[in-house]
MIDOSE-1310 file (N, C-alpha, C; in nm, 2 decimals, decimal comma, always signed):
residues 278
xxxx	-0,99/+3,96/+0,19/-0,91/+3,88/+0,09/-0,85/+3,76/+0,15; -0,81/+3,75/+0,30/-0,69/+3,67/+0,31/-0,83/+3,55/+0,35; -0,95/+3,53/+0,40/-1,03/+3,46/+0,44/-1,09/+3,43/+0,31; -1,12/+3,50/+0,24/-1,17/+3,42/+0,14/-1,07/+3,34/+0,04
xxxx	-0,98/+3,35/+0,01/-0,80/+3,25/+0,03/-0,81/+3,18/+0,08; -0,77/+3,18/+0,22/-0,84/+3,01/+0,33/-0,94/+2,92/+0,28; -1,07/+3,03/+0,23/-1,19/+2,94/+0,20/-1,17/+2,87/+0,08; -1,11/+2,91/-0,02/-1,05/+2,90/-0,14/-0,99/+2,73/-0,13
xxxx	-0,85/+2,75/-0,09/-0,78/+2,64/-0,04/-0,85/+2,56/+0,06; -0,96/+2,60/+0,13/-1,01/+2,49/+0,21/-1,14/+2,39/+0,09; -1,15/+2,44/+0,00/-1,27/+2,37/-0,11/-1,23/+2,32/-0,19; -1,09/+2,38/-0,21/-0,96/+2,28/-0,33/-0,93/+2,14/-0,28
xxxx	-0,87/+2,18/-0,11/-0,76/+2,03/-0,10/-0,85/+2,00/+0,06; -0,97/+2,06/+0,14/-1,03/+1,98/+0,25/-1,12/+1,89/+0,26; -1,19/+2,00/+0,13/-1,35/+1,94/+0,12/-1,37/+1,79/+0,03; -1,26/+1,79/-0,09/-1,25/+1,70/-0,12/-1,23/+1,57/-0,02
xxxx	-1,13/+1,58/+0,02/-1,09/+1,48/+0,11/-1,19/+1,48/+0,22; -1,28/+1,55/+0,27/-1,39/+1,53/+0,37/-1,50/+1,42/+0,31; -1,49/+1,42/+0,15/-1,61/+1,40/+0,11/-1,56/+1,27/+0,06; -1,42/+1,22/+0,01/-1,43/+1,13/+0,00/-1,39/+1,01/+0,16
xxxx	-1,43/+1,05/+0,27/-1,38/+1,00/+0,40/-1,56/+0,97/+0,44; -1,63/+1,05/+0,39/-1,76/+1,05/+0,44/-1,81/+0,89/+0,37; -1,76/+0,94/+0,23/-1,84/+0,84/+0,09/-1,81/+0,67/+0,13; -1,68/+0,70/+0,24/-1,62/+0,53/+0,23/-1,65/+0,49/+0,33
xxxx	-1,67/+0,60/+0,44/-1,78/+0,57/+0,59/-1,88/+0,51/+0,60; -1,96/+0,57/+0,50/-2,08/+0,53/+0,49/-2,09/+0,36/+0,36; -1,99/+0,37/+0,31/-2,03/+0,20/+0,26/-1,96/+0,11/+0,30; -1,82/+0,19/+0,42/-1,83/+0,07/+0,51/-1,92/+0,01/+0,61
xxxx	-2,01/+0,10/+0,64/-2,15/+0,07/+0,72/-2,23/-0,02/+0,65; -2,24/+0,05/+0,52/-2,35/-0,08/+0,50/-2,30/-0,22/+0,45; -2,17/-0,21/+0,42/-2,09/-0,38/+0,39/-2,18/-0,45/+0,53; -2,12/-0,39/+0,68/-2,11/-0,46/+0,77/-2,28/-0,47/+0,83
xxxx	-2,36/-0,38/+0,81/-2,50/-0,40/+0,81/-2,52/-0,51/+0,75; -2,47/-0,56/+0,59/-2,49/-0,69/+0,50/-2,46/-0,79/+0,57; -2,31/-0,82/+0,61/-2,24/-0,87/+0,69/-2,34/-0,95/+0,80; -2,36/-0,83/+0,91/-2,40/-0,90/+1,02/-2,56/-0,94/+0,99
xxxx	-2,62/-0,93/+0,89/-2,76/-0,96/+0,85/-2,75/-1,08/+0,72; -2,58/-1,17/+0,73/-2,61/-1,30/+0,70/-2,60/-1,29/+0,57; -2,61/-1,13/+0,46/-2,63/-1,12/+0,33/-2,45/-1,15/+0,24; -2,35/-1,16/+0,33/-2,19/-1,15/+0,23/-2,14/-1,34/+0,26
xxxx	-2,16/-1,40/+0,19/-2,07/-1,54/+0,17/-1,94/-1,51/+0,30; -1,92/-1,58/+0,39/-1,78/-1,55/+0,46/-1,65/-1,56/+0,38; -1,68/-1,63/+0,24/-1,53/-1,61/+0,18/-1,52/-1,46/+0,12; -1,60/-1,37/+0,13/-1,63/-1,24/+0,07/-1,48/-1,15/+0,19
xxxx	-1,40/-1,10/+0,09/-1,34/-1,03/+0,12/-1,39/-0,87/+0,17; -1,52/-0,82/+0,11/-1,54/-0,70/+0,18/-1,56/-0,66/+0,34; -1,62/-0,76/+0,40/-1,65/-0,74/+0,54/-1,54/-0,67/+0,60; -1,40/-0,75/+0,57/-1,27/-0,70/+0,61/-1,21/-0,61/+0,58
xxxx	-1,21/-0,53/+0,51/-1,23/-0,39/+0,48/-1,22/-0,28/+0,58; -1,08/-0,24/+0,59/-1,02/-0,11/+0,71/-0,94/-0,04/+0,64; -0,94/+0,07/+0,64/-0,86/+0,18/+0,61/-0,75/+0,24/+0,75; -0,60/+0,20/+0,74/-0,49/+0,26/+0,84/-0,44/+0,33/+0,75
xxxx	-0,39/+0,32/+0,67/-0,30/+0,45/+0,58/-0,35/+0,45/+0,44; -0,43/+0,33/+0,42/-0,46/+0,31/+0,24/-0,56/+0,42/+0,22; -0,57/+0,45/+0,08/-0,70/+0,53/+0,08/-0,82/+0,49/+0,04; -0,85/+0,37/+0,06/-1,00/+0,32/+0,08/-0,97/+0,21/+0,22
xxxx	-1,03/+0,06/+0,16/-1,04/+0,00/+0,21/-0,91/-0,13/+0,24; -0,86/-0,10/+0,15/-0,72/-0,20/+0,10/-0,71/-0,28/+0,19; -0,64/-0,17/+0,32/-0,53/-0,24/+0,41/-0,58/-0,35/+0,48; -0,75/-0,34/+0,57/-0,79/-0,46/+0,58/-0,80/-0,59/+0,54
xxxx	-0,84/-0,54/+0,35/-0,85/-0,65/+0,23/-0,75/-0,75/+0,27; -0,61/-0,65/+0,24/-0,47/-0,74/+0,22/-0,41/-0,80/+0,33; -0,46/-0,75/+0,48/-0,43/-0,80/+0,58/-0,50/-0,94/+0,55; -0,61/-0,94/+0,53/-0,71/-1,05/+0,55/-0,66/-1,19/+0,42
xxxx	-0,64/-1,13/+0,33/-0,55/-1,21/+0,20/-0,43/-1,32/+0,25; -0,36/-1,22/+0,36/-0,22/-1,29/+0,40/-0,30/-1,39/+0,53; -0,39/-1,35/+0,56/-0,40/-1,47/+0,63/-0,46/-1,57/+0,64; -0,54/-1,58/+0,49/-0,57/-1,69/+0,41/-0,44/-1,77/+0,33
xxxx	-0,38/-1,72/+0,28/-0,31/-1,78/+0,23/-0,11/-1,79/+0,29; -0,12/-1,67/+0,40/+0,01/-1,70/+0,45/+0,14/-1,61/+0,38; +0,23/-1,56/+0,43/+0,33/-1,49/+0,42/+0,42/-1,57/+0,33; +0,53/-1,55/+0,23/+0,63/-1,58/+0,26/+0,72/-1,47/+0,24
xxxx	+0,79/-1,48/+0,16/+0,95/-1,34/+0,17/+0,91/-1,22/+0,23; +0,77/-1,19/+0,24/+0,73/-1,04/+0,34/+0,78/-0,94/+0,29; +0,77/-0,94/+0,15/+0,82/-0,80/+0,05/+0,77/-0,78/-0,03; +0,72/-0,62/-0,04/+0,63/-0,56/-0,10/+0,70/-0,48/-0,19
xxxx	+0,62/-0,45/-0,30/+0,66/-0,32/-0,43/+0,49/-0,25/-0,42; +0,54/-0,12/-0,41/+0,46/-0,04/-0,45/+0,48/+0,07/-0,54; +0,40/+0,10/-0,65/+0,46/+0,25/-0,72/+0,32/+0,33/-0,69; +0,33/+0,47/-0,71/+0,26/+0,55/-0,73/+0,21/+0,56/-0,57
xxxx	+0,33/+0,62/-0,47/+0,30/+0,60/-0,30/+0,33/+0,76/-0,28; +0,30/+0,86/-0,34/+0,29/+0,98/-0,31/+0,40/+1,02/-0,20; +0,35/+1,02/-0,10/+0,43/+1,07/+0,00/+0,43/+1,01/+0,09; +0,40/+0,84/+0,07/+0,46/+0,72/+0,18/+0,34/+0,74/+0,28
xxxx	+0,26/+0,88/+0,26/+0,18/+0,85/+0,41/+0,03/+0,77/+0,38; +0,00/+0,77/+0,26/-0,14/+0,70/+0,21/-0,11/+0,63/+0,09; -0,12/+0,48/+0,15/-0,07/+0,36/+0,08/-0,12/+0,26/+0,09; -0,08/+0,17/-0,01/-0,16/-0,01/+0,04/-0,03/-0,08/+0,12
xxxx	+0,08/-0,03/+0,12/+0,22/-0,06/+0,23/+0,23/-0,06/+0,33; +0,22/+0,12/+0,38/+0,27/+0,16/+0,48/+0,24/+0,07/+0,63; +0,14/-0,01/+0,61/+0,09/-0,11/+0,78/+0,19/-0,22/+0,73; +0,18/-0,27/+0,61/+0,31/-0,36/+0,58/+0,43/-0,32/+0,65
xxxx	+0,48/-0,23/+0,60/+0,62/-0,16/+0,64/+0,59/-0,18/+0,79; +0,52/-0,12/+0,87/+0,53/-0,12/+1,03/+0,52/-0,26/+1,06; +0,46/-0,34/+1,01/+0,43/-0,48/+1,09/+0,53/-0,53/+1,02; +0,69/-0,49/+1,00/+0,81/-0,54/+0,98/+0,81/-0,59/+0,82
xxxx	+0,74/-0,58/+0,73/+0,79/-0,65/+0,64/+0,89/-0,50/+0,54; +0,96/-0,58/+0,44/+1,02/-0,49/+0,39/+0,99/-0,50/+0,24; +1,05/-0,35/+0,15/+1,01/-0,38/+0,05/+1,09/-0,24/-0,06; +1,01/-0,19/-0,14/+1,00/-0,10/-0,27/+0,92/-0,01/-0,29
xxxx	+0,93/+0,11/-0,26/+0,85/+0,21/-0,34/+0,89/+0,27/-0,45; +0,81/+0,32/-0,55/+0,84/+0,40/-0,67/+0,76/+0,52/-0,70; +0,81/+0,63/-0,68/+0,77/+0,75/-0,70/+0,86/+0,81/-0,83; +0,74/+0,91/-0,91/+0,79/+0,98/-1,00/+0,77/+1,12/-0,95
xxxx	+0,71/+1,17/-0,90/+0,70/+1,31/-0,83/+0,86/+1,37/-0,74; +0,93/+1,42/-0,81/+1,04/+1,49/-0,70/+0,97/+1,52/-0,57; +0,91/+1,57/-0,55/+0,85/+1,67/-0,43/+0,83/+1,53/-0,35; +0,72/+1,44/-0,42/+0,70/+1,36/-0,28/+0,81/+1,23/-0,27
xxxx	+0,88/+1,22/-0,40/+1,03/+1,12/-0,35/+1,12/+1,20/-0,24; +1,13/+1,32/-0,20/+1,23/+1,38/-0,12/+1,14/+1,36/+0,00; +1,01/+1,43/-0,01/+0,90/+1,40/+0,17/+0,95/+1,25/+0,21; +0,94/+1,13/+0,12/+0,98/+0,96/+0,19/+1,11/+1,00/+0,23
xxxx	+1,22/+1,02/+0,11/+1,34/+0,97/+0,16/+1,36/+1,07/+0,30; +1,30/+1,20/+0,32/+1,27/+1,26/+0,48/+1,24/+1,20/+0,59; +1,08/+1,15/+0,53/+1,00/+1,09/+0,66/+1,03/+0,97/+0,68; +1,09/+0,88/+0,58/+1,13/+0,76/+0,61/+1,26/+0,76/+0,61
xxxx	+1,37/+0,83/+0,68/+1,49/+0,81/+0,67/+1,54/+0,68/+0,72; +1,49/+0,67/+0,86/+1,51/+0,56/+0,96/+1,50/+0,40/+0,89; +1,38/+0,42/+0,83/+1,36/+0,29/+0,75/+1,44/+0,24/+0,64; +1,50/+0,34/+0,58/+1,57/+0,32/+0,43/+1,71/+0,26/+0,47
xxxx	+1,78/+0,40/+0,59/+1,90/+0,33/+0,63/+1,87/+0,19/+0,69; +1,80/+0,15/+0,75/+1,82/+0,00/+0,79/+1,81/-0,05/+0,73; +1,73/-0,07/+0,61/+1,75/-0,13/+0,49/+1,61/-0,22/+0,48; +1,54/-0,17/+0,51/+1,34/-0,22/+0,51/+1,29/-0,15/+0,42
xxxx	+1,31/-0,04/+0,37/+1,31/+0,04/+0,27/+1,33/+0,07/+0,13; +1,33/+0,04/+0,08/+1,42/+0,08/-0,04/+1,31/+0,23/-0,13; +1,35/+0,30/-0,20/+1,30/+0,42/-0,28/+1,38/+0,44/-0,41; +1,30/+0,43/-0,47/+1,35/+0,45/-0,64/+1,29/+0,57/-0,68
xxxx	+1,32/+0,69/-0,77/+1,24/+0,79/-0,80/+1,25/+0,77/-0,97; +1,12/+0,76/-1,01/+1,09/+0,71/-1,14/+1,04/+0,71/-1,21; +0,94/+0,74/-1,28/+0,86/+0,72/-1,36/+0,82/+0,60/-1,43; +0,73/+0,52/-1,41/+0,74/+0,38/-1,48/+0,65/+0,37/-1,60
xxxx	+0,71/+0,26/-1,69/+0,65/+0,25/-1,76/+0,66/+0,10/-1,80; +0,58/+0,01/-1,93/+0,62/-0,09/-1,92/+0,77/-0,15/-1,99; +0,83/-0,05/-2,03/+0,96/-0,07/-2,08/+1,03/-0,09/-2,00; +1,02/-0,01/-1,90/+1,11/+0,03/-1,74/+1,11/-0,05/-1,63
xxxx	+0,97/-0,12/-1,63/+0,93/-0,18/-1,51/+1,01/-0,29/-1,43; +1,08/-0,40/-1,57/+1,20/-0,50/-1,52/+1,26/-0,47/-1,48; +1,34/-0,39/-1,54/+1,46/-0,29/-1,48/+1,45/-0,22/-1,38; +1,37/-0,20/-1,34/+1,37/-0,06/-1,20/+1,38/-0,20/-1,13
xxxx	+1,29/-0,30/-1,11/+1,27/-0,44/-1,02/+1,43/-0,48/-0,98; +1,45/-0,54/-1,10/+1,54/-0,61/-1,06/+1,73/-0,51/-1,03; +1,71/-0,39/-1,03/+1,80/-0,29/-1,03/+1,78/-0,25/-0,86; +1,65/-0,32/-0,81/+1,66/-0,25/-0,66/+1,65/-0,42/-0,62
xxxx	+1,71/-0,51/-0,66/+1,70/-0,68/-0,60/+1,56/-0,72/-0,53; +1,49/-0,68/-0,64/+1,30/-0,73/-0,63/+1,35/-0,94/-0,58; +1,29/-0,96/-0,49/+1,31/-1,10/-0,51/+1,20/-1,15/-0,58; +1,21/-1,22/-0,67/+1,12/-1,29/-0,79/+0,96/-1,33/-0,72
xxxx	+0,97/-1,36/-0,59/+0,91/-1,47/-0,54/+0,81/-1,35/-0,40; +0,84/-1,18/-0,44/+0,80/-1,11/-0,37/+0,59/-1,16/-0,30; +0,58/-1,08/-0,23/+0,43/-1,14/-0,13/+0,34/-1,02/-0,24; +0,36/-0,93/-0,20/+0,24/-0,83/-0,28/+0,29/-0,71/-0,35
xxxx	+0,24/-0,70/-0,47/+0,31/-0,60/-0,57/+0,13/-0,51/-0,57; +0,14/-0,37/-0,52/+0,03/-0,29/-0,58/+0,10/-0,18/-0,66; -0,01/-0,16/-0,76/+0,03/-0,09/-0,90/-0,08/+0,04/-0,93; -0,05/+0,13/-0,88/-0,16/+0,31/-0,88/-0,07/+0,39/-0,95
xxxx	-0,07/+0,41/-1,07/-0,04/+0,52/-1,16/-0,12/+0,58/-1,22; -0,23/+0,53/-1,22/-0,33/+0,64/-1,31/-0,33/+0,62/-1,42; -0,31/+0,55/-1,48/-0,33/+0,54/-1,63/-0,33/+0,38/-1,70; -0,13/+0,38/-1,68/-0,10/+0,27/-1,75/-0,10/+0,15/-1,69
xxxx	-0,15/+0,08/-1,58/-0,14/-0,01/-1,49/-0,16/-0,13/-1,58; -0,27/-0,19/-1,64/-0,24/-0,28/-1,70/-0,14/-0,29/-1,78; -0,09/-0,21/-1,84/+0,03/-0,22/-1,94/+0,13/-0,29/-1,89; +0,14/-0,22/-1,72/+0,27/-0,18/-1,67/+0,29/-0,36/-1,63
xxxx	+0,12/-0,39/-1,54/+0,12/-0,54/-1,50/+0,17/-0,64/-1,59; +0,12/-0,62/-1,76/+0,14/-0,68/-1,84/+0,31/-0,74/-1,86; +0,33/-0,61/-1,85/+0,53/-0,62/-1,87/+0,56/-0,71/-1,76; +0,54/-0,66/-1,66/+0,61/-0,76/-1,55/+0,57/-0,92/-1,60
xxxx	+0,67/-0,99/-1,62/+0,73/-1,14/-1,68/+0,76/-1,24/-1,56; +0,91/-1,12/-1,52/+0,98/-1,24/-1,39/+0,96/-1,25/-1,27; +0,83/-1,16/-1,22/+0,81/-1,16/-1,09/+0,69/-1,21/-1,02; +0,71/-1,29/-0,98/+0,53/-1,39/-0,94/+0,51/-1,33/-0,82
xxxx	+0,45/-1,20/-0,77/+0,37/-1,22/-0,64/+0,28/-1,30/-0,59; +0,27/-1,31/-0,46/+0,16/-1,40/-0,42/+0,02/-1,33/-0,41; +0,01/-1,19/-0,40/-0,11/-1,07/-0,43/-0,07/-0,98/-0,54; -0,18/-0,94/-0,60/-0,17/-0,84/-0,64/-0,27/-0,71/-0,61
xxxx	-0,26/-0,58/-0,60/-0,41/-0,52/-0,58/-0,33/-0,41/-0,70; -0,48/-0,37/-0,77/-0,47/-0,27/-0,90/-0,59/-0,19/-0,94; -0,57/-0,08/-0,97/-0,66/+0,02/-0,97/-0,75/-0,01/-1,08; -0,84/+0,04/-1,12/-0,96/-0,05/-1,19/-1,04/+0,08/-1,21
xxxx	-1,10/+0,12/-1,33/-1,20/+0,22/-1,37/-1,33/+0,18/-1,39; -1,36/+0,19/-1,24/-1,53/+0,11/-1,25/-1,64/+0,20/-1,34; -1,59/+0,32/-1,36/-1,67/+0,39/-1,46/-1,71/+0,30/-1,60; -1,63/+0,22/-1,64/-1,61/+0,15/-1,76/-1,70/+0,00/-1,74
xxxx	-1,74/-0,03/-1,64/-1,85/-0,12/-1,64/-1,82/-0,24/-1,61; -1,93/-0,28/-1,55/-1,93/-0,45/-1,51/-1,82/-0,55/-1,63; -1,87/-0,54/-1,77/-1,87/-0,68/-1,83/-1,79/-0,59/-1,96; -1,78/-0,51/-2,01/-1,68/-0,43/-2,10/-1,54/-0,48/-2,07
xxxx	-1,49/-0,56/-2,17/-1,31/-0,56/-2,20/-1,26/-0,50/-2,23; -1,21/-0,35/-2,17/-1,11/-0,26/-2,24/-1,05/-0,17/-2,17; -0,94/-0,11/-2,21/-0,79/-0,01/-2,17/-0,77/+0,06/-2,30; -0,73/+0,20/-2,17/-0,65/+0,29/-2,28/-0,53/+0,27/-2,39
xxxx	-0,52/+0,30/-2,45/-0,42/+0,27/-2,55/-0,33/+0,30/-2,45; -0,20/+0,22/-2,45/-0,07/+0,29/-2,37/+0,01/+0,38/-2,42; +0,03/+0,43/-2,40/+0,12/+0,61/-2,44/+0,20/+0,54/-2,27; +0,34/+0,57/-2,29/+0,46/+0,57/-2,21/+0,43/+0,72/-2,12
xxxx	+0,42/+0,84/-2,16/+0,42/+1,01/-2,11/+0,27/+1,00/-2,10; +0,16/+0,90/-2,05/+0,01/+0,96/-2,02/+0,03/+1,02/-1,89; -0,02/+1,16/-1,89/-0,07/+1,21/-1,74/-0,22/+1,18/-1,71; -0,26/+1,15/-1,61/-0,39/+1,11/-1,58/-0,45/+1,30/-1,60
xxxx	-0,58/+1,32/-1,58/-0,62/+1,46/-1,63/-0,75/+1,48/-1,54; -0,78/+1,36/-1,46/-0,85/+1,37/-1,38/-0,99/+1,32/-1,39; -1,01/+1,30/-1,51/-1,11/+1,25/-1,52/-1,19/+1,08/-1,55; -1,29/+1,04/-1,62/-1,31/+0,88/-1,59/-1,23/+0,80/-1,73
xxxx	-1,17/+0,93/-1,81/-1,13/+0,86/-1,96/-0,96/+0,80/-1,96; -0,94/+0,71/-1,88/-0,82/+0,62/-1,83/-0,84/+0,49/-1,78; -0,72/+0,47/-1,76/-0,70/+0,30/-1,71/-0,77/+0,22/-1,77; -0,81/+0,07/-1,74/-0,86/-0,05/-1,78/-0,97/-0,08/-1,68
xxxx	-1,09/-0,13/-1,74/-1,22/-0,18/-1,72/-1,12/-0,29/-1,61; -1,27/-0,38/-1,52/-1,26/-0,50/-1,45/-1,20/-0,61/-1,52; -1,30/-0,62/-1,60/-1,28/-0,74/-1,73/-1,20/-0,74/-1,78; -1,11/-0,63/-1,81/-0,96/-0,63/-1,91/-0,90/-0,69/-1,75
xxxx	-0,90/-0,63/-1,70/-0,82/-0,68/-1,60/-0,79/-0,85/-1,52; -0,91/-0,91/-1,50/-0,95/-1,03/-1,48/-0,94/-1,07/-1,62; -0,91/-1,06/-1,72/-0,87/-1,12/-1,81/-0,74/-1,16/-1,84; -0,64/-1,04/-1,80/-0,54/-1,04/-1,81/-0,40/-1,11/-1,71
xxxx	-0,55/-1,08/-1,59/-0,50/-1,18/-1,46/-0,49/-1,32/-1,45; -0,59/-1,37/-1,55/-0,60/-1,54/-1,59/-0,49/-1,53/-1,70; -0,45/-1,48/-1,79/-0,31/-1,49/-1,83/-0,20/-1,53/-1,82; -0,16/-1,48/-1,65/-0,06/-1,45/-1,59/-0,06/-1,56/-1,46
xxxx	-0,17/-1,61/-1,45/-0,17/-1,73/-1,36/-0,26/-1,66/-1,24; -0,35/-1,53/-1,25/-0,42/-1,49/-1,11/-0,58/-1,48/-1,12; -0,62/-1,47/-1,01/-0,75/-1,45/-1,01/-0,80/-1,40/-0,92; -0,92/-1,31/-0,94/-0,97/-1,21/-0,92/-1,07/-1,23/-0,76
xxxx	-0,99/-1,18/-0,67/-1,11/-1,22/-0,57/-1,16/-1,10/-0,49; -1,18/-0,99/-0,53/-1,24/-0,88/-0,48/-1,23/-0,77/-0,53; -1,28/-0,67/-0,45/-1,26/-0,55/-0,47/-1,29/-0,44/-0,39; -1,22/-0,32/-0,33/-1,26/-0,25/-0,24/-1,37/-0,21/-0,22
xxxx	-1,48/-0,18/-0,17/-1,60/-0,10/-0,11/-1,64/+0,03/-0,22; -1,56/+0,07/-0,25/-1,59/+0,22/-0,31/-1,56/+0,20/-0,47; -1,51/+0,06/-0,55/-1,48/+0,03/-0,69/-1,34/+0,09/-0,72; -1,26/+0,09/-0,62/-1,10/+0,21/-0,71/-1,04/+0,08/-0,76
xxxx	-0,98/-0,02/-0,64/-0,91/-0,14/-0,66/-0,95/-0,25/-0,67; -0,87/-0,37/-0,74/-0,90/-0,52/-0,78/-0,78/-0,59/-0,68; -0,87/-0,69/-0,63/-0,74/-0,72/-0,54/-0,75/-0,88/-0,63; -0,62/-0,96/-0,66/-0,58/-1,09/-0,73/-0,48/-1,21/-0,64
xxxx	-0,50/-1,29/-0,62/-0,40/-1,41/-0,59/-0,36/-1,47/-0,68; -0,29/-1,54/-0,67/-0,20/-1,62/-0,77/-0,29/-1,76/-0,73; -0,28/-1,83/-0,83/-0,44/-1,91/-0,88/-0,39/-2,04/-0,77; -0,22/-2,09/-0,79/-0,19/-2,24/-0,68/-0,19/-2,18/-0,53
xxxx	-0,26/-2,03/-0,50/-0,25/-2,03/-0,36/-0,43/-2,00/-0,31; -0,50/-2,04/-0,43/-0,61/-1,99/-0,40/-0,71/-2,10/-0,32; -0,70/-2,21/-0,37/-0,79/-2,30/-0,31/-0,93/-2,31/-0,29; -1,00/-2,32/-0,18/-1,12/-2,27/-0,15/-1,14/-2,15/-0,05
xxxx	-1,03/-2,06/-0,05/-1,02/-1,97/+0,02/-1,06/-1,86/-0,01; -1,12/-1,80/-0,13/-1,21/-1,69/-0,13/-1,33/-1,72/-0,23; -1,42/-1,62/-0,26/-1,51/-1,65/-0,33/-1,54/-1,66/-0,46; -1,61/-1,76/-0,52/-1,59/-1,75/-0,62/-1,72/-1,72/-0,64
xxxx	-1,77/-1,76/-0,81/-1,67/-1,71/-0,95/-1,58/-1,59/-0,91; -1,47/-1,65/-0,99/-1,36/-1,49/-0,94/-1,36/-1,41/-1,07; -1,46/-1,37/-1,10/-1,50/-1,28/-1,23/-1,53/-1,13/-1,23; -1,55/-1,05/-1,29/-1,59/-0,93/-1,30/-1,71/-0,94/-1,24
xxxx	-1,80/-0,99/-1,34/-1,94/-0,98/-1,30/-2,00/-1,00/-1,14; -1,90/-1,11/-1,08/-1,92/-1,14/-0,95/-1,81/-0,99/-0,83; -1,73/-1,00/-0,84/-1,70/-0,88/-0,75/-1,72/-0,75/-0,82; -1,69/-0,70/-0,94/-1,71/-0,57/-0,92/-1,80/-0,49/-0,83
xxxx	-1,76/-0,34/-0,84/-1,79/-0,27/-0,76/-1,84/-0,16/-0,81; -1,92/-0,08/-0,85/-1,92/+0,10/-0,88/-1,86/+0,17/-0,81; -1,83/+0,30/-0,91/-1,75/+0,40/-0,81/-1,81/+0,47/-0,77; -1,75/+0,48/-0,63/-1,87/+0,56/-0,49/-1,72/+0,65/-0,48
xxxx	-1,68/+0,75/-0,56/-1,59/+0,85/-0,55/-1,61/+0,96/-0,61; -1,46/+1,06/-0,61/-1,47/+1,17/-0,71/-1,63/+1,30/-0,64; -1,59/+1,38/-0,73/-1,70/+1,48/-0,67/-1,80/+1,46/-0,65; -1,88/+1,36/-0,73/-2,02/+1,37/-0,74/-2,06/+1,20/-0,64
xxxx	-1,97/+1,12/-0,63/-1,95/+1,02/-0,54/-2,02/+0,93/-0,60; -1,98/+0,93/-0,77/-2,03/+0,85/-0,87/-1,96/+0,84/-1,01; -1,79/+0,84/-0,93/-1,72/+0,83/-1,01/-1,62/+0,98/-1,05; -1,51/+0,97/-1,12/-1,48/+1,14/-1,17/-1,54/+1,16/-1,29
xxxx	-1,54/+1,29/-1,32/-1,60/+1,34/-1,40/-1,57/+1,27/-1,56; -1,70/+1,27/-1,63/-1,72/+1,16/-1,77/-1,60/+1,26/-1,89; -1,56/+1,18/-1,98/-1,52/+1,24/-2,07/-1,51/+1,14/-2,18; -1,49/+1,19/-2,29/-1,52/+1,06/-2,38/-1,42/+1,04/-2,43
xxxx	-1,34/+0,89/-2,47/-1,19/+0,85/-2,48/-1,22/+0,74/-2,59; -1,11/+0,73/-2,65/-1,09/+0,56/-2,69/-1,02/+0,47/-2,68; -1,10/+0,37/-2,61/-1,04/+0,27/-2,57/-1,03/+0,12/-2,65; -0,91/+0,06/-2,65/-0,88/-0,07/-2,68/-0,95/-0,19/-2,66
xx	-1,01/-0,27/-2,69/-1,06/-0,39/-2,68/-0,93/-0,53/-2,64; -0,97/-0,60/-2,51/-0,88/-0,65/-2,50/-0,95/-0,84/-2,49
């Protein structure tokens, strides 16, 4: 009984995570096979593509972001950072810059304010426990002295992210990186309806398509210049810091990605939803 328990829990929370470590191994290989065989534009953000704490490829992306276009206030917001240890931050945080997390999970707001004690007291840290939504989102900002003029705001809630991006008004980052439902397709414009109480459910019937997104990013003054290796995230600049520093067209059709995730390593499982035209 007690071994087949182990095996149990080892197929719930190892195998997963084995399988999605394998799935991003292997298309970091082949980015850099393209790469060194002359096939990715050098303004192509994929090549640079590392995983230190993010859970794909991020951290590389955004390293490589800041040094096209350069630092300023060195302050980050992140929501939806679990338990601080797997994030698009955490190398931020150690390579000194300071910032904001937002967690709505009790369980993993108490693990940070634990494992990051050190950081919070000196004041590189800050932790908000919360639930966001886009009614909320000003308020939590400017309640933890968000500076307006912050470097990179990433946004993983699972659901409502466009909504949430939408609300945000007074805060101009110089990046942004946002989760993206590559299940929803190259050139389709559309998001879930927003419901404030959505739980994600695990499956592909959430968040906003590329195109709602790069749509919504030209809006707001950004554009779209990548996306992770595996399709989770969109990474965006703000359009007066772009120049000829990444690739263009900065469109859907040009970076998207498919999802090389989830069980089948072709996305999570299908279910059928209705979505908003945007």
């Amino acid at each position: 009984m007690a071994n087949k328990t182990l095996r149990e829990i080892r197929d719930r929370l190892v195998s997963p995570l084995v399988t999605r470590l394998d799935l991003l191994e292997r298309r970091l290989r082949e980015v850099a096979l393209q790469a060194r065989a002359g096939g990715l534009d050098p303004r192509s953000l994929l090549p640079h593509g590392h995983r230190c704490f993010s859970q794909n490829a991020e951290d590389g992306m955004i390293d490589e972001i800041f040094r096209r276009v350069d630092t300023g206030s060195r302050f980050f917001v992140e929501f939806g950072v679990w338990t601080g240890l797997e994030n698009n931050t955490l190398a931020l945080l150690l390579a000194g810059w300071r910032g904001l997390w937002i967690e709505a999970d009790p369980v993993s707001a108490q693990a940070v304010r634990t494992g990051f004690a050190s950081a919070i007291a000196a004041g590189r840290l800050a932790l908000v426990e919360s639930f966001v939504t886009a009614e909320n989102i000003e308020q939590l900002l400017e309640g933890a002295a968000v500076p307006q003029d912050l470097d990179l705001l990433s946004i993983d809630i699972d659901g409502n992210d466009y909504w949430v991006w939408k609300a945000i008004r007074s805060f101009k980052p110089r990046a942004v990186v946002i989760e993206y439902n590559a299940s929803l397709g190259r050139t389709a414009r559309i998001v879930q309806p927003y419901d404030p109480g959505f739980c994600w459910d695990h499956t592909s019937a959430s968040g906003a398509s590329l195109a709602a997104l790069e749509a919504l990013g030209q809006q707001k003054g950004y554009v779209l210049v990548g996306c992770d290796a595996v399709g989770a995230n969109a990474l965006f600049v703000r359009q007066d810091l772009v120049g000829d520093r990444f690739l263009p067209p900065y469109t859907a059709e040009r970076h998207y990605q498919p999802p090389r995730y989830g069980p089948s390593g072709a996305g999570h499982p299908p279910r059928w939803a209705s979505f908003v035209e945007v």
